[in-house]
mmCIF file of the N, C-alpha and C atoms, coordinates in Angstrom:
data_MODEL
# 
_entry.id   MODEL 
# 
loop_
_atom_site.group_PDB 
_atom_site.id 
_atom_site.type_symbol 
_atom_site.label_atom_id 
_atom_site.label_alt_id 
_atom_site.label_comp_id 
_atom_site.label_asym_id 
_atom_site.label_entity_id 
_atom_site.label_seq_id 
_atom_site.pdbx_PDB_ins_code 
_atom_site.Cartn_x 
_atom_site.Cartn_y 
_atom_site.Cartn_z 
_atom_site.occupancy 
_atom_site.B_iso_or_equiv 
_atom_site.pdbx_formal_charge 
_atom_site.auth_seq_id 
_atom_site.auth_comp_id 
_atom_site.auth_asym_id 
_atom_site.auth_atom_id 
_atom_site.pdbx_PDB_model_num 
ATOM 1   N N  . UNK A 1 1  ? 0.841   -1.178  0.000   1.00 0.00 ? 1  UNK A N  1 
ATOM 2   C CA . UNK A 1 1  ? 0.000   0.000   0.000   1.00 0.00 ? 1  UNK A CA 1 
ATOM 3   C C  . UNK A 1 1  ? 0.884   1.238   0.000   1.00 0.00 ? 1  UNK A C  1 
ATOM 4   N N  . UNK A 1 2  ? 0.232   2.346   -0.854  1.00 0.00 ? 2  UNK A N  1 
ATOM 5   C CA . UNK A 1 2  ? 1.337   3.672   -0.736  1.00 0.00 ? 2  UNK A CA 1 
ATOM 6   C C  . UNK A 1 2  ? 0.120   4.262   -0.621  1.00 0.00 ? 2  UNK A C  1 
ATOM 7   N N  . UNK A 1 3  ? 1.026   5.372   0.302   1.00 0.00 ? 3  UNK A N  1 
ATOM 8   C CA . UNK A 1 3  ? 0.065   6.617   1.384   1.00 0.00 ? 3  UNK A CA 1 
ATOM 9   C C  . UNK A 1 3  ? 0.774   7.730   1.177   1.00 0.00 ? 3  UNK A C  1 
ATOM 10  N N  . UNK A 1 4  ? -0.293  8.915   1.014   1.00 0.00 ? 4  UNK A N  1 
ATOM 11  C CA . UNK A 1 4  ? 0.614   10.682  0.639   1.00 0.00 ? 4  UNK A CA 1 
ATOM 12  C C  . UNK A 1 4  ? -0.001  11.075  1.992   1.00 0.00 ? 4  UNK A C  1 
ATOM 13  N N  . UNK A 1 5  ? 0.271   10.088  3.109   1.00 0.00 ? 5  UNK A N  1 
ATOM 14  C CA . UNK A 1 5  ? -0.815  10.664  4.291   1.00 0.00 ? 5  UNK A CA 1 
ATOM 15  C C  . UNK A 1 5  ? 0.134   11.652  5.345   1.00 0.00 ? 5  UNK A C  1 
ATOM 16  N N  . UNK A 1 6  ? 1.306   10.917  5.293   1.00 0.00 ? 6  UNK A N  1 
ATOM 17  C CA . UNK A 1 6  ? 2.898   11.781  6.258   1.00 0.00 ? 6  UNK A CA 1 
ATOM 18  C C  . UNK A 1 6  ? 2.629   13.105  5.356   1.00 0.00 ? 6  UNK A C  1 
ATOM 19  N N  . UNK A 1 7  ? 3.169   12.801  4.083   1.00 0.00 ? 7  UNK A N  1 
ATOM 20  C CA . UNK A 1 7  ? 3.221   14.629  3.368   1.00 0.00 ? 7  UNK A CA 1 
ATOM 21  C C  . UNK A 1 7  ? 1.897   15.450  3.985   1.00 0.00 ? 7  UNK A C  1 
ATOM 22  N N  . UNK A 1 8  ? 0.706   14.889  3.550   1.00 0.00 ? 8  UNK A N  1 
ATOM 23  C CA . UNK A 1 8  ? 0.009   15.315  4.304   1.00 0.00 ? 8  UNK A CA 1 
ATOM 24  C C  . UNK A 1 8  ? -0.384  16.400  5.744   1.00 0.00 ? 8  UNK A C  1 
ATOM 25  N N  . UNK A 1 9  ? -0.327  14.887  6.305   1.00 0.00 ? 9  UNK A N  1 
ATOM 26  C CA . UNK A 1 9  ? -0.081  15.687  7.915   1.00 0.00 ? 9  UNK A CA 1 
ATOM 27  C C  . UNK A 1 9  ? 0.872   16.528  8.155   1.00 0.00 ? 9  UNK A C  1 
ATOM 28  N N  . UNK A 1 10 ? 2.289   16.463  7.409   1.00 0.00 ? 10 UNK A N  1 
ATOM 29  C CA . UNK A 1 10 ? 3.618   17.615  7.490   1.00 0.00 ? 10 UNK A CA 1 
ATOM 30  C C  . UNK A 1 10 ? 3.433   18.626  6.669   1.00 0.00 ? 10 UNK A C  1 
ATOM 31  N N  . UNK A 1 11 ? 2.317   18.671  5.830   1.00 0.00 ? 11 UNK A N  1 
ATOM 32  C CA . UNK A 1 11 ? 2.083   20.100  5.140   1.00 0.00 ? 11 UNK A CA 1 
ATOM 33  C C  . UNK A 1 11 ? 1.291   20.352  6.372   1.00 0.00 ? 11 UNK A C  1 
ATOM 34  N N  . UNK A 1 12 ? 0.221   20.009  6.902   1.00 0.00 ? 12 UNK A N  1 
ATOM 35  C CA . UNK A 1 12 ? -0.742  21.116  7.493   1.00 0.00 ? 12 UNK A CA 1 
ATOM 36  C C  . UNK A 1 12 ? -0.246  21.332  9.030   1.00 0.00 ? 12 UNK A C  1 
ATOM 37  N N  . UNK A 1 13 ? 1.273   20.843  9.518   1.00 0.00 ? 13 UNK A N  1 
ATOM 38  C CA . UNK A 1 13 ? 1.863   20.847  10.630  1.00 0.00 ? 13 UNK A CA 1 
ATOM 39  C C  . UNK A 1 13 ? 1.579   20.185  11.745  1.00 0.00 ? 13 UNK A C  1 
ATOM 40  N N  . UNK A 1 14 ? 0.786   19.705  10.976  1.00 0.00 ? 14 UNK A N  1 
ATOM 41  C CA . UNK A 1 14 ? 0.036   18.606  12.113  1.00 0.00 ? 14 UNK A CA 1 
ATOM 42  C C  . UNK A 1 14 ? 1.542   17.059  12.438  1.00 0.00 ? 14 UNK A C  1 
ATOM 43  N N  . UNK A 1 15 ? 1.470   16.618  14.090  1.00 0.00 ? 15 UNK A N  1 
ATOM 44  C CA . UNK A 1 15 ? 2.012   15.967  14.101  1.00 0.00 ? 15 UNK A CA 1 
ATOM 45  C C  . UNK A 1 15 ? 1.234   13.974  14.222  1.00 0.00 ? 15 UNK A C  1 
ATOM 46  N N  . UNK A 1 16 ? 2.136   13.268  14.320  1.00 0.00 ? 16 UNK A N  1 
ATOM 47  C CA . UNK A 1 16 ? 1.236   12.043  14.410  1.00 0.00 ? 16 UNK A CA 1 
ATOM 48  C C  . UNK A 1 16 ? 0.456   11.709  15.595  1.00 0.00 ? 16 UNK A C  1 
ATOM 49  N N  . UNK A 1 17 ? 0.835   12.596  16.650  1.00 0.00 ? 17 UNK A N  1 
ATOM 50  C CA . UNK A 1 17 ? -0.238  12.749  17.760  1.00 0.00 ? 17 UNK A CA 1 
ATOM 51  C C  . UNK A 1 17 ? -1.650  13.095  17.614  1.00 0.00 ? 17 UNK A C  1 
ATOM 52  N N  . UNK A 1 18 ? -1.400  14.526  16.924  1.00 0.00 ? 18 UNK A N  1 
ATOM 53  C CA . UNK A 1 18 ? -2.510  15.241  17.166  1.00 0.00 ? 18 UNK A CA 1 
ATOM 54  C C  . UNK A 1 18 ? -3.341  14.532  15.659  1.00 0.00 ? 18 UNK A C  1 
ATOM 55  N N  . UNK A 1 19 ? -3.177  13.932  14.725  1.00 0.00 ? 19 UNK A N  1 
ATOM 56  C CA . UNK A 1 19 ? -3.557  13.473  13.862  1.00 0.00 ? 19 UNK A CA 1 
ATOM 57  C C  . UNK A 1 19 ? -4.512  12.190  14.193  1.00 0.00 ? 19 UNK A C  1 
ATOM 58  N N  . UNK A 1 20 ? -3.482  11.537  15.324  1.00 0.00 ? 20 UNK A N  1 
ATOM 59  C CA . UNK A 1 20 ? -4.434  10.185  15.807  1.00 0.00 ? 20 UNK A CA 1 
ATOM 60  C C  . UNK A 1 20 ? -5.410  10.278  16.674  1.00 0.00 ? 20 UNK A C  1 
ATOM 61  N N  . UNK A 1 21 ? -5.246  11.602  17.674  1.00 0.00 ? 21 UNK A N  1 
ATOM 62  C CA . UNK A 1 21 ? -5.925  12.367  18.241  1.00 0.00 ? 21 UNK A CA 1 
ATOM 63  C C  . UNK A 1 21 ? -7.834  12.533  17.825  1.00 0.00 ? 21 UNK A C  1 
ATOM 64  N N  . UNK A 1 22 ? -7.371  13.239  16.659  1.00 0.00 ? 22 UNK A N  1 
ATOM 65  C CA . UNK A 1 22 ? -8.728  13.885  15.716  1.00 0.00 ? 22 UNK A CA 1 
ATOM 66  C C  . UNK A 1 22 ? -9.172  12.763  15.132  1.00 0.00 ? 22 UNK A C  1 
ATOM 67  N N  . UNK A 1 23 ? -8.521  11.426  14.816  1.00 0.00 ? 23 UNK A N  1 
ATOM 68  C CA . UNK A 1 23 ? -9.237  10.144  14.415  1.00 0.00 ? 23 UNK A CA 1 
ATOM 69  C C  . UNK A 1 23 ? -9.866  8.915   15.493  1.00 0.00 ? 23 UNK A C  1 
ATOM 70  N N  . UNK A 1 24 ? -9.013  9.473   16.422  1.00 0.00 ? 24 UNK A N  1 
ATOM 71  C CA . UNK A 1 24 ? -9.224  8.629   17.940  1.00 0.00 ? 24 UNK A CA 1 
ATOM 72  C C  . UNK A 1 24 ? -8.868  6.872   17.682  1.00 0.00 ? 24 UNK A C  1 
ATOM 73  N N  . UNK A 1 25 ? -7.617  7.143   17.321  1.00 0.00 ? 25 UNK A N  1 
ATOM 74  C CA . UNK A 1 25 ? -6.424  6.194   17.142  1.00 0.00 ? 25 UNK A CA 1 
ATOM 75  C C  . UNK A 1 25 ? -5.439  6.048   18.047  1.00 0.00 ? 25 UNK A C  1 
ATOM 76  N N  . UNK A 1 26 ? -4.429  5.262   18.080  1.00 0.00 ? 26 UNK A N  1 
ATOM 77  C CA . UNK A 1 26 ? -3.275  5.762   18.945  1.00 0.00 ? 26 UNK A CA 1 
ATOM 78  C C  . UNK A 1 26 ? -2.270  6.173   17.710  1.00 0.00 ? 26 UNK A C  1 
ATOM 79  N N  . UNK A 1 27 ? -1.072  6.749   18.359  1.00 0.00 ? 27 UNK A N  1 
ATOM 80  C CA . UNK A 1 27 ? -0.488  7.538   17.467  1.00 0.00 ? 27 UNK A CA 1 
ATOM 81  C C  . UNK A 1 27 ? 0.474   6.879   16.929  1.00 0.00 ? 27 UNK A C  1 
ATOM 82  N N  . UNK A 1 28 ? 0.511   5.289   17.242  1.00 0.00 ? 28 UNK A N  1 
ATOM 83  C CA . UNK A 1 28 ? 1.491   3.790   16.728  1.00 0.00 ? 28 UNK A CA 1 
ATOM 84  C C  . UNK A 1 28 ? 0.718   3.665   15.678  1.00 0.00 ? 28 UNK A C  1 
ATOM 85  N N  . UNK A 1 29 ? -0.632  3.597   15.179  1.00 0.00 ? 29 UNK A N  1 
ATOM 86  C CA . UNK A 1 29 ? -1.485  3.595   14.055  1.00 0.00 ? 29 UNK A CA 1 
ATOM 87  C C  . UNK A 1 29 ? -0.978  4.377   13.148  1.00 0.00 ? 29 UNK A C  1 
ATOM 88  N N  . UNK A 1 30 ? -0.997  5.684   13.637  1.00 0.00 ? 30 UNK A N  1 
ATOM 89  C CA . UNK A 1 30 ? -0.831  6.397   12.410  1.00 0.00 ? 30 UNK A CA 1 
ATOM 90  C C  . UNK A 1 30 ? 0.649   6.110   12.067  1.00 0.00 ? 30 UNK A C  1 
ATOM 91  N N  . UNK A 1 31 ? 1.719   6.121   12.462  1.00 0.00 ? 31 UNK A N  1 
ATOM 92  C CA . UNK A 1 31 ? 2.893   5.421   12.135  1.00 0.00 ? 31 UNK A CA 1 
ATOM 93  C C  . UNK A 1 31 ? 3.026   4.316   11.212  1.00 0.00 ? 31 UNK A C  1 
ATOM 94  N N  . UNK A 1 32 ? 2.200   3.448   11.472  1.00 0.00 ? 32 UNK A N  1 
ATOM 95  C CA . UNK A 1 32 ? 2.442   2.033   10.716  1.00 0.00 ? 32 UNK A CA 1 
ATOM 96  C C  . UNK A 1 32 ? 1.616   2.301   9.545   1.00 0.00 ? 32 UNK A C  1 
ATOM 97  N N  . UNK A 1 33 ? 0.624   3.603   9.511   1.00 0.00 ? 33 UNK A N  1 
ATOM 98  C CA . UNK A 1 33 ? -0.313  3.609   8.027   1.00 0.00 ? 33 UNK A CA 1 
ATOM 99  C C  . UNK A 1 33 ? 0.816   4.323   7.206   1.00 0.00 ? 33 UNK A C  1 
ATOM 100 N N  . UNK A 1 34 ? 1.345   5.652   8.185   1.00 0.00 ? 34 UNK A N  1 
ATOM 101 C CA . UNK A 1 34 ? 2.309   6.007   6.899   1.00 0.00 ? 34 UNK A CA 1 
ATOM 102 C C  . UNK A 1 34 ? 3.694   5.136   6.200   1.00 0.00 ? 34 UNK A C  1 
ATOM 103 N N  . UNK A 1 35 ? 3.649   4.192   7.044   1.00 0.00 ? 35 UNK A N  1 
ATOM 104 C CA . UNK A 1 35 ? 5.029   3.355   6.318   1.00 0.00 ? 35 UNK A CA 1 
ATOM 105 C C  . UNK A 1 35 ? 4.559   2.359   5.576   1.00 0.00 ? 35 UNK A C  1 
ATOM 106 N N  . UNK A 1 36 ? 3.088   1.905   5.541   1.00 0.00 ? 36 UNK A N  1 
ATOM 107 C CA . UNK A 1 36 ? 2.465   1.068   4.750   1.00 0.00 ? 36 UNK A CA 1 
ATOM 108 C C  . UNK A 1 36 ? 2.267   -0.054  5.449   1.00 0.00 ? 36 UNK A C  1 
ATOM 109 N N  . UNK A 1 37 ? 2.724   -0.108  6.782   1.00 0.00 ? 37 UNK A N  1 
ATOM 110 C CA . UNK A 1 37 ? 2.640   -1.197  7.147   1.00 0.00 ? 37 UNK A CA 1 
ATOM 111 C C  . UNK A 1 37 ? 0.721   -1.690  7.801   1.00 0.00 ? 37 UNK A C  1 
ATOM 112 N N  . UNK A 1 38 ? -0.112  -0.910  7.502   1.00 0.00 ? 38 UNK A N  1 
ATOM 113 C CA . UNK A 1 38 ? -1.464  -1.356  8.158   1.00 0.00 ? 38 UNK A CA 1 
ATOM 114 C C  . UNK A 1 38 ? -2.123  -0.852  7.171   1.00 0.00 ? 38 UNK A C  1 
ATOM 115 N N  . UNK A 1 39 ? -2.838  -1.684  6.603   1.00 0.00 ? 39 UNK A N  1 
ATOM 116 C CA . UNK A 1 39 ? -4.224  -1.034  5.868   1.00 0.00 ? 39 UNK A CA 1 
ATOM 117 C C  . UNK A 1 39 ? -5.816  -0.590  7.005   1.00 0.00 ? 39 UNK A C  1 
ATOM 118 N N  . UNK A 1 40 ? -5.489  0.894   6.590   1.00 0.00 ? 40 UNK A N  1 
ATOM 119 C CA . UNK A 1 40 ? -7.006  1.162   7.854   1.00 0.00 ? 40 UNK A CA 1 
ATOM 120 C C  . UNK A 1 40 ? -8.420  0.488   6.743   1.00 0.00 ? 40 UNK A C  1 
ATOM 121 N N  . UNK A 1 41 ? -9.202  0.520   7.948   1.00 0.00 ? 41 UNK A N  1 
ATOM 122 C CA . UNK A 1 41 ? -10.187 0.255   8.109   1.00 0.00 ? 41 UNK A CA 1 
ATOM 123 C C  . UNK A 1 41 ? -11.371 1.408   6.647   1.00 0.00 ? 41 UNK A C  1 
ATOM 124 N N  . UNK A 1 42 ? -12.283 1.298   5.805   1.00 0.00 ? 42 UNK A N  1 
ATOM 125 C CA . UNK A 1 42 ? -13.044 1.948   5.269   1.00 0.00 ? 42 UNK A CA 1 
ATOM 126 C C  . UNK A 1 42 ? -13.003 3.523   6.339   1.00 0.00 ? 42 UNK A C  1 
ATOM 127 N N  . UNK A 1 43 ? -13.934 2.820   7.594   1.00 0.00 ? 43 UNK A N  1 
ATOM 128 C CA . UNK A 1 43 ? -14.247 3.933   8.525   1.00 0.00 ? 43 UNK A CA 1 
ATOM 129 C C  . UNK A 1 43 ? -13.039 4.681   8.752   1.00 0.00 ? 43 UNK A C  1 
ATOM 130 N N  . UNK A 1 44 ? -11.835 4.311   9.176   1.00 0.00 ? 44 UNK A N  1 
ATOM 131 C CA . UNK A 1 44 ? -10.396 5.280   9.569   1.00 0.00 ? 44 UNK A CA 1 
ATOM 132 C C  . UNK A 1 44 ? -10.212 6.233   8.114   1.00 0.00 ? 44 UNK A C  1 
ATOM 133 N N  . UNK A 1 45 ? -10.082 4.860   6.823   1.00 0.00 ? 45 UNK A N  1 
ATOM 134 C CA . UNK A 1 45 ? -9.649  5.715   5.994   1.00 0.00 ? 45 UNK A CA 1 
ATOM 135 C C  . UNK A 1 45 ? -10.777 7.504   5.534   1.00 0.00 ? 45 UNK A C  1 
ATOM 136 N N  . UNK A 1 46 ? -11.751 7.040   5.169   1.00 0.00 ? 46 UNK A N  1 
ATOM 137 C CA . UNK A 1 46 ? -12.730 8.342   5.123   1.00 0.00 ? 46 UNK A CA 1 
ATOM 138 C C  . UNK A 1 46 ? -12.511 9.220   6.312   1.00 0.00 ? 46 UNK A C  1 
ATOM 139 N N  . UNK A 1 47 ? -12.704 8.640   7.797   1.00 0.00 ? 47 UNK A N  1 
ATOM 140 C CA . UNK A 1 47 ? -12.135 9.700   8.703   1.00 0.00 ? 47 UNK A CA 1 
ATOM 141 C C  . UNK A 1 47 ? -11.204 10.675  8.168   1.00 0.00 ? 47 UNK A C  1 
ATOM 142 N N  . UNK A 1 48 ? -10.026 9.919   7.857   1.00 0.00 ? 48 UNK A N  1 
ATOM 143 C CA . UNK A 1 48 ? -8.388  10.416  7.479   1.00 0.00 ? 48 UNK A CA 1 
ATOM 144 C C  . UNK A 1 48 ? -8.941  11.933  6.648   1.00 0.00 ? 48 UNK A C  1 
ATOM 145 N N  . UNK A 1 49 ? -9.602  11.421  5.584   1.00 0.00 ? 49 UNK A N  1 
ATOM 146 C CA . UNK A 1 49 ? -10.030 11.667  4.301   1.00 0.00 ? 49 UNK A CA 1 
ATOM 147 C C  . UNK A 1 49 ? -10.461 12.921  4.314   1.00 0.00 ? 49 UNK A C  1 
ATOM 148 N N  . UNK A 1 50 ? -11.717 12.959  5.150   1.00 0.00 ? 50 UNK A N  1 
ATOM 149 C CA . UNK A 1 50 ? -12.482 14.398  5.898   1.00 0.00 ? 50 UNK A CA 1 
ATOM 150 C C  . UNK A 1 50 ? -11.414 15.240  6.277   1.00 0.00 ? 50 UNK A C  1 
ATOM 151 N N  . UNK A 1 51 ? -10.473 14.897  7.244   1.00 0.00 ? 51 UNK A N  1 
ATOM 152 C CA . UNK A 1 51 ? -9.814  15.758  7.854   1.00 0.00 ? 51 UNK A CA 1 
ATOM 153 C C  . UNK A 1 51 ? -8.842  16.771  7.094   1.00 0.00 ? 51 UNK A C  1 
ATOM 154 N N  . UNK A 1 52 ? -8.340  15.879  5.967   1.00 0.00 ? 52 UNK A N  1 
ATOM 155 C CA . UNK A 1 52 ? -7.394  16.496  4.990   1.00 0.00 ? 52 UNK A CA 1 
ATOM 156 C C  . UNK A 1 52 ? -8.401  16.822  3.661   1.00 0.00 ? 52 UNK A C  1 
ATOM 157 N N  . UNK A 1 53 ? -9.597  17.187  3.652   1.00 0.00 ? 53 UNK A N  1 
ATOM 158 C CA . UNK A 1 53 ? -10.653 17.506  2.812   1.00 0.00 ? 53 UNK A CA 1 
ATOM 159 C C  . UNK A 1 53 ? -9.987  16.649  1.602   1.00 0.00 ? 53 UNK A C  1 
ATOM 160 N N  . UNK A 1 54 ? -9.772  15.681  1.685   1.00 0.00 ? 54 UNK A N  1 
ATOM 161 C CA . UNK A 1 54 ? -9.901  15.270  0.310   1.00 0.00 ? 54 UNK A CA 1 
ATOM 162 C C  . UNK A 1 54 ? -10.648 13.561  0.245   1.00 0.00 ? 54 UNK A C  1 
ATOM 163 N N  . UNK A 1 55 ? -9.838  12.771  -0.894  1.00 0.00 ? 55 UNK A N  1 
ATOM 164 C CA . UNK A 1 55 ? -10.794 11.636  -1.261  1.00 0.00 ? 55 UNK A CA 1 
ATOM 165 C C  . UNK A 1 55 ? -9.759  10.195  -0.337  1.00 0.00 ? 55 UNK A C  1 
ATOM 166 N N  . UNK A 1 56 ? -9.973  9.171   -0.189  1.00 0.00 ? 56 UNK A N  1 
ATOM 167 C CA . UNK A 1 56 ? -9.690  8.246   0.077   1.00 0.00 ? 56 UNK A CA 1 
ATOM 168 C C  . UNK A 1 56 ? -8.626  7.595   -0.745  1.00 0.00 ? 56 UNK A C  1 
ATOM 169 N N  . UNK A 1 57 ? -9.070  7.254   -2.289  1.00 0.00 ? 57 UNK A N  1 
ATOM 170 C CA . UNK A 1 57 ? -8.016  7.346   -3.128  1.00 0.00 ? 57 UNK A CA 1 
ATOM 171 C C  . UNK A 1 57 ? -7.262  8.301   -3.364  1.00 0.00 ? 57 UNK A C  1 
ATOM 172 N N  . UNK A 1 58 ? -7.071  9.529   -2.823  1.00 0.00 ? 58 UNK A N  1 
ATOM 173 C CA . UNK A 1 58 ? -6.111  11.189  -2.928  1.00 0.00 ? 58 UNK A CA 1 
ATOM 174 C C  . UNK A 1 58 ? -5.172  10.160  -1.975  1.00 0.00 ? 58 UNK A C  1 
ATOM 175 N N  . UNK A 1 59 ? -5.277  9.405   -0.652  1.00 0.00 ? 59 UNK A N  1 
ATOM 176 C CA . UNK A 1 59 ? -4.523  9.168   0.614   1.00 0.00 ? 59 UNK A CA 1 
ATOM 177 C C  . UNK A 1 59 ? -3.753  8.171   0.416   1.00 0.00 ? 59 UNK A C  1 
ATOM 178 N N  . UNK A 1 60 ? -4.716  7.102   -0.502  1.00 0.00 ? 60 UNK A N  1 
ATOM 179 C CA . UNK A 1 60 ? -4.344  5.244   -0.053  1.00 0.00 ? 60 UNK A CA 1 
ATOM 180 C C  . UNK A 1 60 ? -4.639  4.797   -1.378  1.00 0.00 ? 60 UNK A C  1 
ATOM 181 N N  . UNK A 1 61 ? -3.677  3.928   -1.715  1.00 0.00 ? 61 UNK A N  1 
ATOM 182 C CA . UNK A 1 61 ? -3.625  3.566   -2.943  1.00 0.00 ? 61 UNK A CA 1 
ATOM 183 C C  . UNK A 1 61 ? -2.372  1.808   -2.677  1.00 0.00 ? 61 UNK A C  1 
ATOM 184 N N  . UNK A 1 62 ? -2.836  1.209   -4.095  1.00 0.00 ? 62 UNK A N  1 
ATOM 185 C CA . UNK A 1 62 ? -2.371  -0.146  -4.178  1.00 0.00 ? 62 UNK A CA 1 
ATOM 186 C C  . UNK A 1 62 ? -1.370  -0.302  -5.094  1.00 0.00 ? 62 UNK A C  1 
ATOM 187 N N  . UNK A 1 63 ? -0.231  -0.493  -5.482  1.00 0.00 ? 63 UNK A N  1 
ATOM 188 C CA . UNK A 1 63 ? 0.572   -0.428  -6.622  1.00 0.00 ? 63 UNK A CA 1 
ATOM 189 C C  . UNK A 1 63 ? 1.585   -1.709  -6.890  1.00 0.00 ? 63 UNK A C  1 
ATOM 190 N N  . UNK A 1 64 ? 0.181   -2.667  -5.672  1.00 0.00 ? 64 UNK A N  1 
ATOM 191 C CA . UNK A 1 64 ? 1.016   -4.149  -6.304  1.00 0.00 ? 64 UNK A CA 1 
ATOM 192 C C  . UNK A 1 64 ? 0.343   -5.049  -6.665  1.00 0.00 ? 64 UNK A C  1 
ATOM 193 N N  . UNK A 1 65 ? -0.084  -5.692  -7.805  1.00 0.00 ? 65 UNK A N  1 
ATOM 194 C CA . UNK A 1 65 ? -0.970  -6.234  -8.217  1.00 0.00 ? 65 UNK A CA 1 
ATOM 195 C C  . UNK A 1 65 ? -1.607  -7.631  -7.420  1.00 0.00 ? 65 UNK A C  1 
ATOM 196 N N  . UNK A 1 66 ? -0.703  -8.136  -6.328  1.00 0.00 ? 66 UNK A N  1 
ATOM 197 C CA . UNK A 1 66 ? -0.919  -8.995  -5.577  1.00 0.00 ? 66 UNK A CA 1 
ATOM 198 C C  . UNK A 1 66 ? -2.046  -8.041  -3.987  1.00 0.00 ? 66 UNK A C  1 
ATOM 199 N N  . UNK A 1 67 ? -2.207  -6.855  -4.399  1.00 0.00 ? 67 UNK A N  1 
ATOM 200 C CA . UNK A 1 67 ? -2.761  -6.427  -3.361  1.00 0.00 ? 67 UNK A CA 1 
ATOM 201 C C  . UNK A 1 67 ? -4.035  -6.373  -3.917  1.00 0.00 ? 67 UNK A C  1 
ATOM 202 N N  . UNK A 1 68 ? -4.622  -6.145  -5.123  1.00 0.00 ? 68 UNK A N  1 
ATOM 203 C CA . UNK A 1 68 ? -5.816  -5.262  -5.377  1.00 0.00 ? 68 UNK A CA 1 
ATOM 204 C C  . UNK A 1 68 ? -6.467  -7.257  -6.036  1.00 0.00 ? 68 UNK A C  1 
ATOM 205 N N  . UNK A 1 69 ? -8.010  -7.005  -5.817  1.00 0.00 ? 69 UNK A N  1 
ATOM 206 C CA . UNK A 1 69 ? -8.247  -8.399  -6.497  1.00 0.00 ? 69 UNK A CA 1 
ATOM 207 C C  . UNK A 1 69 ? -8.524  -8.230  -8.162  1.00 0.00 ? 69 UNK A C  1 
ATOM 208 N N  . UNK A 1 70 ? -8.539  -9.379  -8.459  1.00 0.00 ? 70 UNK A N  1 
ATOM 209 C CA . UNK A 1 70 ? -8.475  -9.589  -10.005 1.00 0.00 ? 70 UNK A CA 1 
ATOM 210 C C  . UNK A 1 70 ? -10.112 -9.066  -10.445 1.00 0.00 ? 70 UNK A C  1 
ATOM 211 N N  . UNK A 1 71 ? -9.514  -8.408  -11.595 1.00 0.00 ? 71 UNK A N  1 
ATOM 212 C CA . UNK A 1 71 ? -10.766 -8.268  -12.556 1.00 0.00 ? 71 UNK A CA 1 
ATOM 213 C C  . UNK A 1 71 ? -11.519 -9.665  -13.064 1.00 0.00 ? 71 UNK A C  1 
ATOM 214 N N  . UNK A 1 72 ? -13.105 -9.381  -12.751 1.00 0.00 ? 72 UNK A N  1 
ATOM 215 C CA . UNK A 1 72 ? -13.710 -10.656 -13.677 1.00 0.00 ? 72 UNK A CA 1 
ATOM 216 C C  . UNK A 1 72 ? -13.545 -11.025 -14.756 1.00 0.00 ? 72 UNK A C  1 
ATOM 217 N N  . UNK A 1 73 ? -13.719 -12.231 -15.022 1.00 0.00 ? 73 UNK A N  1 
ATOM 218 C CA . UNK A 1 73 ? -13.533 -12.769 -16.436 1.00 0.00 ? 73 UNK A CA 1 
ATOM 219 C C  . UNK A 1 73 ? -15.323 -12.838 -17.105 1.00 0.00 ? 73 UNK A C  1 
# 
């Protein structure tokens, strides 16, 4: 998974506290989303989403084909 969620939060000066804070996370969450290591939840991600007024796909995205499922045949 790749995340523009760190740039993010470091444009609007926000730190990973106060970020997990406003999602009501702990602030080890938001850590492991920006290194890719946790895929949030629908509900976290839109949270995220609101906060930085933008879209879900703007945040979180898949760029390994073993992540996303296969198109029907």
């Amino acid at each position: 998974m790749r995340t523009s969620l760190k740039l993010r939060r470091m444009e609007r000066g926000m730190k990973q506290s106060d970020l997990a804070d406003l999602v009501n996370v702990r602030r080890e969450t938001i850590g492991r989303l920006e290194q890719g290591q946790y895929c949030p939840s629908l509900r976290l991600a839109m949270d995220i989403a609101k906060i930085f007024d933008t879209t879900v796909e703007d945040l979180f995205s898949f760029d390994d084909e073993t992540d996303a499922p296969s198109p029907a045949k």
